[in-house]
PyMOL Python script that loads the backbone (N, CA, C, O; Angstrom):
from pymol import cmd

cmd.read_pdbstr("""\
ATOM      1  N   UNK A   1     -16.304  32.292  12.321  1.00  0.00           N
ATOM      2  CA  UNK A   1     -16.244  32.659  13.703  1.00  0.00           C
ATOM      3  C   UNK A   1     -15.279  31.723  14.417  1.00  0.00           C
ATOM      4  O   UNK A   1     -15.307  30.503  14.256  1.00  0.00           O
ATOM      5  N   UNK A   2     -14.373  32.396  15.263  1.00  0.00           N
ATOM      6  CA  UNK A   2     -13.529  31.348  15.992  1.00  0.00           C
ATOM      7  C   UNK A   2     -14.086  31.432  16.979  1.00  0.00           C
ATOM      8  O   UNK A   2     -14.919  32.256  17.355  1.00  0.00           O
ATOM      9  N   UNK A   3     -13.382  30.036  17.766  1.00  0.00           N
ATOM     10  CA  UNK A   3     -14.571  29.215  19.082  1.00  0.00           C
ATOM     11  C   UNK A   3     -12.778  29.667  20.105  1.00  0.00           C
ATOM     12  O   UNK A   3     -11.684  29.109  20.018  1.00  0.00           O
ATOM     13  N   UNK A   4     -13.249  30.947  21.028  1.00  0.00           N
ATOM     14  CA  UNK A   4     -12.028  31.544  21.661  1.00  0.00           C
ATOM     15  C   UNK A   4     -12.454  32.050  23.324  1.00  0.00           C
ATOM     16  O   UNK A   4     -13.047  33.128  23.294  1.00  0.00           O
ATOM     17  N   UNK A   5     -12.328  31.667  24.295  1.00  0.00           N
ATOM     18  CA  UNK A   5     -12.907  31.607  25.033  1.00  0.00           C
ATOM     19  C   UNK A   5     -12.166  32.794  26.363  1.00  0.00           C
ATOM     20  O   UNK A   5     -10.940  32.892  26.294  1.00  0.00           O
ATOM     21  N   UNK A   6     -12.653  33.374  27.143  1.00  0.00           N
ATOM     22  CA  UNK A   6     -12.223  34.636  27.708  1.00  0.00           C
ATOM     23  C   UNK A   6     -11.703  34.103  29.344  1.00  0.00           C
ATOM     24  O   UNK A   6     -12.477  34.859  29.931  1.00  0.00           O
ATOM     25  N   UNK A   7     -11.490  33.889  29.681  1.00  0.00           N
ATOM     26  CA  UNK A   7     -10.885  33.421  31.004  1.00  0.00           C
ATOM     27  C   UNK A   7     -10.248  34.781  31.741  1.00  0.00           C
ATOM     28  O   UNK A   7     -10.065  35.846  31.152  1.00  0.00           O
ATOM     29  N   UNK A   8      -9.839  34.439  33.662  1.00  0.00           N
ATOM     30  CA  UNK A   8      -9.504  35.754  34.235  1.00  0.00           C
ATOM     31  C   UNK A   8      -8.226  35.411  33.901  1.00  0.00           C
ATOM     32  O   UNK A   8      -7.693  35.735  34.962  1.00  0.00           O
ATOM     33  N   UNK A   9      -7.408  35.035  33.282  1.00  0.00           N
ATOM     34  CA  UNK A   9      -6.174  35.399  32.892  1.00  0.00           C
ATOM     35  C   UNK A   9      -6.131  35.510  31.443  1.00  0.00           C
ATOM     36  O   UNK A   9      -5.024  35.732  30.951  1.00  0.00           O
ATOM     37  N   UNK A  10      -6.804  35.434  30.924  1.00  0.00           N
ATOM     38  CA  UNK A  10      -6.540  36.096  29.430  1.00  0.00           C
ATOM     39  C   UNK A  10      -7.442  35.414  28.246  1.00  0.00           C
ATOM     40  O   UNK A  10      -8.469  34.797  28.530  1.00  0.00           O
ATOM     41  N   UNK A  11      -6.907  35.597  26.659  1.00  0.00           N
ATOM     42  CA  UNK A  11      -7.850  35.070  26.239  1.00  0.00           C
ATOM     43  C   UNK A  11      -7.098  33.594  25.787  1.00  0.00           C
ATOM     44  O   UNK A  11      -5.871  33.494  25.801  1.00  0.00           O
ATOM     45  N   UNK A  12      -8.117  32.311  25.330  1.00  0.00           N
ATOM     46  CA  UNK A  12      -7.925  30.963  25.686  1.00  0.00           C
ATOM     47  C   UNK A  12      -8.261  30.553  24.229  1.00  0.00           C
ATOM     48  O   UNK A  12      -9.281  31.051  23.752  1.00  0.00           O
ATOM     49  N   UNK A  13      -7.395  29.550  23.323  1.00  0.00           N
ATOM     50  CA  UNK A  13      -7.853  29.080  22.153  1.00  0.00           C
ATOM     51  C   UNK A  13      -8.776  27.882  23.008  1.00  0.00           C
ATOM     52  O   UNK A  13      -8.757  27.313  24.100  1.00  0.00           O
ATOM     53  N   UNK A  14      -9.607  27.909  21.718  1.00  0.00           N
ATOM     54  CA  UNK A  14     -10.659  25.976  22.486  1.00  0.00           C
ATOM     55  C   UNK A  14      -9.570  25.313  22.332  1.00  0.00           C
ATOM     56  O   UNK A  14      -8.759  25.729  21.504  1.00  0.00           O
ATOM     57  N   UNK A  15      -9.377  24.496  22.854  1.00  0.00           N
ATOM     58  CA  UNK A  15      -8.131  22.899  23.149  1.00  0.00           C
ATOM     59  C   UNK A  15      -9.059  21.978  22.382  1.00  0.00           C
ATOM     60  O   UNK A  15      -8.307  21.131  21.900  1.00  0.00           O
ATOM     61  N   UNK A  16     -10.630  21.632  21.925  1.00  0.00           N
ATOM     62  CA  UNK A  16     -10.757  20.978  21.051  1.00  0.00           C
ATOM     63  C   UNK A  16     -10.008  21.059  19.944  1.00  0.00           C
ATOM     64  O   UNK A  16      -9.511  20.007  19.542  1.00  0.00           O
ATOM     65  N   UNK A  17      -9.755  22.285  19.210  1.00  0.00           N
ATOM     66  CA  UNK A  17      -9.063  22.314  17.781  1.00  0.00           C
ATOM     67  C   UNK A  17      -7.631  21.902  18.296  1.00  0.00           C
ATOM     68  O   UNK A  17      -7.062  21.142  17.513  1.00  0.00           O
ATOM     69  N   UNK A  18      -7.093  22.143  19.147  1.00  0.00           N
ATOM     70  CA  UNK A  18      -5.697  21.608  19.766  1.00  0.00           C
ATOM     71  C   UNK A  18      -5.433  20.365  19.353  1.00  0.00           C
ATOM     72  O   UNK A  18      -4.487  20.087  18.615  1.00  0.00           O
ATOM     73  N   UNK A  19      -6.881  18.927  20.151  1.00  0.00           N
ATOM     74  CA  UNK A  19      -6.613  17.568  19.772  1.00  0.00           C
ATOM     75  C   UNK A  19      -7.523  17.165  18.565  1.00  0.00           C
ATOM     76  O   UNK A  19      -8.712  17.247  18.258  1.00  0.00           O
ATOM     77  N   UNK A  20      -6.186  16.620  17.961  1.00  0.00           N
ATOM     78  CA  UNK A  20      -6.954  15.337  16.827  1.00  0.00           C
ATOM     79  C   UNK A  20      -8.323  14.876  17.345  1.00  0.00           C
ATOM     80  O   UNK A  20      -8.280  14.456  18.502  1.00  0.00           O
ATOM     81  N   UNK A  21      -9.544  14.858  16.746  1.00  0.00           N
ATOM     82  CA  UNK A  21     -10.569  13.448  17.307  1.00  0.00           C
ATOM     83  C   UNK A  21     -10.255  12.200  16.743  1.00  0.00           C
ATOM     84  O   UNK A  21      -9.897  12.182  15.565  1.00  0.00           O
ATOM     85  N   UNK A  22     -10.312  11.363  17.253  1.00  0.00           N
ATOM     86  CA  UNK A  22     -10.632  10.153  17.170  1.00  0.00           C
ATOM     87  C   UNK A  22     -10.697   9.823  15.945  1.00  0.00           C
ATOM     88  O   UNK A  22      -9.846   9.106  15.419  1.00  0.00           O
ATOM     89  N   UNK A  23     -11.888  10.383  15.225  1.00  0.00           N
ATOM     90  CA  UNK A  23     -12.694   9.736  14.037  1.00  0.00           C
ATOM     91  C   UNK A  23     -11.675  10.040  12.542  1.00  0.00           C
ATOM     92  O   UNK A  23     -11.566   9.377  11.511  1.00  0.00           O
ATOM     93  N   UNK A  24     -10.886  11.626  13.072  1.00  0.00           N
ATOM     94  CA  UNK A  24     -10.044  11.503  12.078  1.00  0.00           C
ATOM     95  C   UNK A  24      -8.761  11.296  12.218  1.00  0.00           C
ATOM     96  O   UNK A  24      -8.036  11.921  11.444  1.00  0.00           O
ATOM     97  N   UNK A  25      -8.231  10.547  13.039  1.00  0.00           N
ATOM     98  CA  UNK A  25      -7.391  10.111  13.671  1.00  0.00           C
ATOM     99  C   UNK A  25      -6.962   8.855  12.833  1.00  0.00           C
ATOM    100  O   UNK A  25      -5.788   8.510  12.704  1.00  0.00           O
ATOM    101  N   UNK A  26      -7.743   8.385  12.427  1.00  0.00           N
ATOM    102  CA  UNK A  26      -7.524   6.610  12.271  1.00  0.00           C
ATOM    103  C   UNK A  26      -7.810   6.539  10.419  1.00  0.00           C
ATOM    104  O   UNK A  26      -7.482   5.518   9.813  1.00  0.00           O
ATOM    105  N   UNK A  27      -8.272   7.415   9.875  1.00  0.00           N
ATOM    106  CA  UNK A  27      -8.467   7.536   8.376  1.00  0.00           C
ATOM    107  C   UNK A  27      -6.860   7.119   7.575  1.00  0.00           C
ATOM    108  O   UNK A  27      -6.452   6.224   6.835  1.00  0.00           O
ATOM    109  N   UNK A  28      -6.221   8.508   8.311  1.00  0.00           N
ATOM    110  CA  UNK A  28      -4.823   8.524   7.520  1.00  0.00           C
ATOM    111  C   UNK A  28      -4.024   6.748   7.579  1.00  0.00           C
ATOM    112  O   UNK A  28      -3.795   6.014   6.618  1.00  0.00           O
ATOM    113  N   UNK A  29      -3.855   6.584   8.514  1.00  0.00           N
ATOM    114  CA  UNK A  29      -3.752   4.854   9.161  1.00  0.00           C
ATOM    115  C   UNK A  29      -4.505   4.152   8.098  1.00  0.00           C
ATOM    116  O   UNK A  29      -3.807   3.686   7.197  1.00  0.00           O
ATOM    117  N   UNK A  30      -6.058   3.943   7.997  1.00  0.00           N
ATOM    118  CA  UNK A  30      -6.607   3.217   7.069  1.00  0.00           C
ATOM    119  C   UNK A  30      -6.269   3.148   5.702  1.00  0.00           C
ATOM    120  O   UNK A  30      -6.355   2.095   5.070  1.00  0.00           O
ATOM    121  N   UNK A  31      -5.887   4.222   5.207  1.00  0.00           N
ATOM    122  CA  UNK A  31      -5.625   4.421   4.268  1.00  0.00           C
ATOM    123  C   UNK A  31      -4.513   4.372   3.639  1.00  0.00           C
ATOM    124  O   UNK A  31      -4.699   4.296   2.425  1.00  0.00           O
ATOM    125  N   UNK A  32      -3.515   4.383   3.917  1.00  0.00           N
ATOM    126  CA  UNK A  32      -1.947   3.469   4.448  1.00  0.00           C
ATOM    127  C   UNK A  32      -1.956   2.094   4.370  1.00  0.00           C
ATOM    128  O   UNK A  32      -1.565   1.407   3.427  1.00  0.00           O
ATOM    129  N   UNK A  33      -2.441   1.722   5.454  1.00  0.00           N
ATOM    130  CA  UNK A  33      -2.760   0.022   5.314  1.00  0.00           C
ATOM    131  C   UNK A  33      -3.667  -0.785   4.107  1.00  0.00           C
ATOM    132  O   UNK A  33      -3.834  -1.980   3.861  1.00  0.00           O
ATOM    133  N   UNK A  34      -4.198   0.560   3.440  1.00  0.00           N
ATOM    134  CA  UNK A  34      -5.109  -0.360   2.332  1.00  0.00           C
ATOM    135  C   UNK A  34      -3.921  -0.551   0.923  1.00  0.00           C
ATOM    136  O   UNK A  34      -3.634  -1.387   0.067  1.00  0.00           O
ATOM    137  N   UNK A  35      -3.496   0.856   1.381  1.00  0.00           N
ATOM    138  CA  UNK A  35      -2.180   1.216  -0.025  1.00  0.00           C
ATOM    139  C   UNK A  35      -1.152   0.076   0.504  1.00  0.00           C
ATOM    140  O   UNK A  35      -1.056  -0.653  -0.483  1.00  0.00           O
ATOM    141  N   UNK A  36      -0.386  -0.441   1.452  1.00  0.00           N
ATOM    142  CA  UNK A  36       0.491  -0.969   1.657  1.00  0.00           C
ATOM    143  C   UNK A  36       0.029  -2.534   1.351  1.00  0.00           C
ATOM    144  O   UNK A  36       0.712  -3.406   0.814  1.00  0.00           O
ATOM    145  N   UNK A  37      -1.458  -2.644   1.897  1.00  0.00           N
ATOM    146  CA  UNK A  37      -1.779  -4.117   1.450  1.00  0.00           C
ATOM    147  C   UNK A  37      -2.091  -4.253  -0.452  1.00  0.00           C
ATOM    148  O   UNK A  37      -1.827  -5.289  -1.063  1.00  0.00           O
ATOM    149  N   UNK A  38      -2.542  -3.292  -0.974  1.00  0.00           N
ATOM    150  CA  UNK A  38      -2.766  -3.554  -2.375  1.00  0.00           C
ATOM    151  C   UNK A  38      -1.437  -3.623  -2.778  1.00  0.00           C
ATOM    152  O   UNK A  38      -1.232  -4.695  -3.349  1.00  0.00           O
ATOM    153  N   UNK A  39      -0.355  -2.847  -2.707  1.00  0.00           N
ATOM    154  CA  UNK A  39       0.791  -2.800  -3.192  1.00  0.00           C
ATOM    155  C   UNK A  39       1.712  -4.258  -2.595  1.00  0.00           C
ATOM    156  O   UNK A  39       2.815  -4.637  -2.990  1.00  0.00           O
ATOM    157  N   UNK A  40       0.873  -4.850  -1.579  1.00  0.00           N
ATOM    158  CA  UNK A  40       1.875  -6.137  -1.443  1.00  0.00           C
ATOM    159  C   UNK A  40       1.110  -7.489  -2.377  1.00  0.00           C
ATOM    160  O   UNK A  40       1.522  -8.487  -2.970  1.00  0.00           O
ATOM    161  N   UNK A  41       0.182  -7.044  -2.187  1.00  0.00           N
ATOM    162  CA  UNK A  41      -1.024  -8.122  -2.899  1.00  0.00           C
ATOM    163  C   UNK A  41      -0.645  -7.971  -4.283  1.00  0.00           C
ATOM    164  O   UNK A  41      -0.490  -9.051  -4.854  1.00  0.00           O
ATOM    165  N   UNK A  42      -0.549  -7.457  -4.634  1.00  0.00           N
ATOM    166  CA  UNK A  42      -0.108  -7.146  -6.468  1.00  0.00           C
ATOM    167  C   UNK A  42       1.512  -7.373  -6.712  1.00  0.00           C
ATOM    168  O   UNK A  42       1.704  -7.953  -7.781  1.00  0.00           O
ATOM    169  N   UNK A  43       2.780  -7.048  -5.960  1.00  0.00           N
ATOM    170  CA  UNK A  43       3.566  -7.846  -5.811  1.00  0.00           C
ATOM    171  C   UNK A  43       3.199  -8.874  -6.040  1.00  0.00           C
ATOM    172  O   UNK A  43       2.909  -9.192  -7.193  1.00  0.00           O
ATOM    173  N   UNK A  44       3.075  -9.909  -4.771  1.00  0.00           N
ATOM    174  CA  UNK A  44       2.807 -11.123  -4.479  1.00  0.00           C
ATOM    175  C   UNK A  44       2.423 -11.885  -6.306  1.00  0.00           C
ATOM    176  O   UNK A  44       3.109 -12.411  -7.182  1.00  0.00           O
ATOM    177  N   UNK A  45       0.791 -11.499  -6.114  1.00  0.00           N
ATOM    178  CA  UNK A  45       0.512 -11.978  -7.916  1.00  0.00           C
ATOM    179  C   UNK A  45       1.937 -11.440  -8.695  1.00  0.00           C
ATOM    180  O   UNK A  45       2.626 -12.413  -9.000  1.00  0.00           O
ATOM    181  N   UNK A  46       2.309 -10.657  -8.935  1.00  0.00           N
ATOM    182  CA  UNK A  46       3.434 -10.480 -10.326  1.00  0.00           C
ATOM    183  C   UNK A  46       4.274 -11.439  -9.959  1.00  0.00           C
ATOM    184  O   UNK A  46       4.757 -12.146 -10.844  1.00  0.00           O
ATOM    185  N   UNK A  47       4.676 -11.695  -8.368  1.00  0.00           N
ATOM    186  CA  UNK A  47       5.714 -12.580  -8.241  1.00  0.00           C
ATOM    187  C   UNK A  47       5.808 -13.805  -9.101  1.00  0.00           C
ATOM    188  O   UNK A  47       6.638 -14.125  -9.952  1.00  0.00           O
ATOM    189  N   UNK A  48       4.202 -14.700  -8.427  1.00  0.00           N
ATOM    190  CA  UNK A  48       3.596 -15.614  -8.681  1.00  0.00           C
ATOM    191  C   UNK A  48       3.378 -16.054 -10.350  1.00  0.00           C
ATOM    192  O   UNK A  48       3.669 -17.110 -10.911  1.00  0.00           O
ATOM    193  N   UNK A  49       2.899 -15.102 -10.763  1.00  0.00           N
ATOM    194  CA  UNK A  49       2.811 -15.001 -12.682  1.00  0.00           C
ATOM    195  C   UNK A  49       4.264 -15.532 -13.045  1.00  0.00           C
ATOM    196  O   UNK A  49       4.584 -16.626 -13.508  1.00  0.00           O
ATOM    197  N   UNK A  50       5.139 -14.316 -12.661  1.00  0.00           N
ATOM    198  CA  UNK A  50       6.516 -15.057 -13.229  1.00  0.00           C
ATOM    199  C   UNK A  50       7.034 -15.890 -12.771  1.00  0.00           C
ATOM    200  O   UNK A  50       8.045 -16.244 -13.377  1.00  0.00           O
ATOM    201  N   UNK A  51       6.693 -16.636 -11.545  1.00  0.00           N
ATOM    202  CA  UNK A  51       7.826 -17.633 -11.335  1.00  0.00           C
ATOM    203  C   UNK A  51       6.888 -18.789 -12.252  1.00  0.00           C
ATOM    204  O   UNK A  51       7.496 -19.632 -12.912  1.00  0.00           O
ATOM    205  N   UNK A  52       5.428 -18.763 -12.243  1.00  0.00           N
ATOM    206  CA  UNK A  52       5.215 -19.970 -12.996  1.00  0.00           C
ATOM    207  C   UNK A  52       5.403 -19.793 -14.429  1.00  0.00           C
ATOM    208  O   UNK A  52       4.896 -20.720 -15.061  1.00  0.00           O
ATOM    209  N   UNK A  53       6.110 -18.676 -15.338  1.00  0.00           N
ATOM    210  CA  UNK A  53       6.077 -18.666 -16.298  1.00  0.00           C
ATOM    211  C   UNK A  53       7.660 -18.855 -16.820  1.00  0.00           C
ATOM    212  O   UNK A  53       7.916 -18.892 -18.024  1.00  0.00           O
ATOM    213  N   UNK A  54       8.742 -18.976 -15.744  1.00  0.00           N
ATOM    214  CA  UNK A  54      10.174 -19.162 -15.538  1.00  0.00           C
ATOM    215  C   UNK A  54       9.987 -20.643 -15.594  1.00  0.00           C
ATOM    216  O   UNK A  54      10.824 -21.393 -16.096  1.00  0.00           O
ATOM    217  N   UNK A  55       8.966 -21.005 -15.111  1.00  0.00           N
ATOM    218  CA  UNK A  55       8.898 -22.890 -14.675  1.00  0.00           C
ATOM    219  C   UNK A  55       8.867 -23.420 -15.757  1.00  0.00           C
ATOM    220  O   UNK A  55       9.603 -24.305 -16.194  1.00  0.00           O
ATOM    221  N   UNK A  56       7.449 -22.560 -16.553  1.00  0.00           N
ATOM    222  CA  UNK A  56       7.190 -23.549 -17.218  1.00  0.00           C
ATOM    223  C   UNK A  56       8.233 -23.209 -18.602  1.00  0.00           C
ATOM    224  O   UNK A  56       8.464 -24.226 -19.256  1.00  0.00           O
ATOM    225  N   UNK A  57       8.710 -22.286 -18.990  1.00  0.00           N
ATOM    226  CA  UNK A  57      10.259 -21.905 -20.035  1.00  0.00           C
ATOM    227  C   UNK A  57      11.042 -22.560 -19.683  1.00  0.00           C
ATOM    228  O   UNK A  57      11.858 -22.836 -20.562  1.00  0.00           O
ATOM    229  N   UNK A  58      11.345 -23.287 -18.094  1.00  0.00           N
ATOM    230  CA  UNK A  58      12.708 -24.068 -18.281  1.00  0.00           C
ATOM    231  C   UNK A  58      12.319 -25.391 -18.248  1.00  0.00           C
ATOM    232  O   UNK A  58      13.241 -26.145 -18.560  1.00  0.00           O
ATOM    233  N   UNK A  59      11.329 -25.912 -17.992  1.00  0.00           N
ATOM    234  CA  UNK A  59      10.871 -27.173 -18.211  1.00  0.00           C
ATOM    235  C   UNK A  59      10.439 -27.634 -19.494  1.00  0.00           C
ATOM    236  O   UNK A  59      10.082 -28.793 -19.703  1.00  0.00           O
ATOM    237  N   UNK A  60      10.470 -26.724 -20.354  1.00  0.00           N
ATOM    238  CA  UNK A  60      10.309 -26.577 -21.700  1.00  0.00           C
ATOM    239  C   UNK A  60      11.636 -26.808 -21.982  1.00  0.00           C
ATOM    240  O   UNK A  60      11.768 -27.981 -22.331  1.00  0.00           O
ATOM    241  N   UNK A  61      12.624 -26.235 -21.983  1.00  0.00           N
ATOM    242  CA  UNK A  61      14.351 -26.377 -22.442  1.00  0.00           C
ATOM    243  C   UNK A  61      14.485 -27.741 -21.730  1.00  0.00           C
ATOM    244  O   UNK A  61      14.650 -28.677 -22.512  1.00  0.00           O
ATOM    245  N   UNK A  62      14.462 -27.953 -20.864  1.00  0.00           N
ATOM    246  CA  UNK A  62      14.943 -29.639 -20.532  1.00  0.00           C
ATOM    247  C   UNK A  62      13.998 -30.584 -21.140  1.00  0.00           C
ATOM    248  O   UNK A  62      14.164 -31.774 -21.409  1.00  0.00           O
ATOM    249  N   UNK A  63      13.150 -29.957 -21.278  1.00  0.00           N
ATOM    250  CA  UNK A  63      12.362 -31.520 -22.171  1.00  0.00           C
ATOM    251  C   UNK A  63      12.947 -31.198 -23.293  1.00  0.00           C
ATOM    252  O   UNK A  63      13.304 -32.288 -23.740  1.00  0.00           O
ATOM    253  N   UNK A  64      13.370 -30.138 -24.259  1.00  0.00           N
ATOM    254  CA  UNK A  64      14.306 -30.515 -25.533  1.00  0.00           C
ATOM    255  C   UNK A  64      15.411 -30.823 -25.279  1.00  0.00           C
ATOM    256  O   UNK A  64      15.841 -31.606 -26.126  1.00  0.00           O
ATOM    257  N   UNK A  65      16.141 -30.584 -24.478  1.00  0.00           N
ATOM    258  CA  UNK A  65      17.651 -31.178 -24.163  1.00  0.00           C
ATOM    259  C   UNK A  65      17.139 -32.790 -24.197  1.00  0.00           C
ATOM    260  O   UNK A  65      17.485 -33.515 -25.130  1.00  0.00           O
ATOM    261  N   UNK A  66      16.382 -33.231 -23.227  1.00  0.00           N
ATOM    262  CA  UNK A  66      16.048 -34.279 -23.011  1.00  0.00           C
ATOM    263  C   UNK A  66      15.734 -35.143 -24.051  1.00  0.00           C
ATOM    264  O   UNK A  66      15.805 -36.367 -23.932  1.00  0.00           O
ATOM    265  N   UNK A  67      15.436 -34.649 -24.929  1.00  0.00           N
ATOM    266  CA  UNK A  67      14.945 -35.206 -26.346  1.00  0.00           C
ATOM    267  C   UNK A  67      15.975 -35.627 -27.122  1.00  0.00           C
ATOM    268  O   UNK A  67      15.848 -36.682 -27.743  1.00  0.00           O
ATOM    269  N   UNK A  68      17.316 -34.772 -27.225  1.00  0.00           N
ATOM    270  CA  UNK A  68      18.379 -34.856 -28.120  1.00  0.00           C
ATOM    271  C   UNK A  68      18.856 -35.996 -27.338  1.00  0.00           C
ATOM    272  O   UNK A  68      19.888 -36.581 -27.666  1.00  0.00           O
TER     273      UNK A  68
END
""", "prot")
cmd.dss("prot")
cmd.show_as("cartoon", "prot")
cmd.util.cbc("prot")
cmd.orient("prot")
């Protein structure tokens, strides 16, 4: 059943279905910001993994240079 309302100038869609509410308004947003923060947060760690694993490979080569 549509919610259609009769007025003296004609017939009227409801303007509720017109506006967004509120409640689902802000989901799409949440859900964005969770994807954009996991996807920076997991960056971040991969960053982190490899730079300490670049560190510790070249601090490894200078302590054998260092040796010779």
């Amino acid at each position: 059943m549509t919610d259609i309302q009769v007025s003296a100038t004609g017939v009227e869609a409801d303007s509720s279905r017109l506006k967004p509410h509120g409640a689902t308004l802000w989901k799409p947003v949440l859900v964005f910001m969770l994807f954009v923060l996991t996807i920076s947060l997991t960056g971040y760690l991969v960053f982190q993994r490899y730079k300490d694993v670049i560190k510790s490979e070249k601090q490894s080569e200078l302590g054998g240079i260092a040796e010779l």
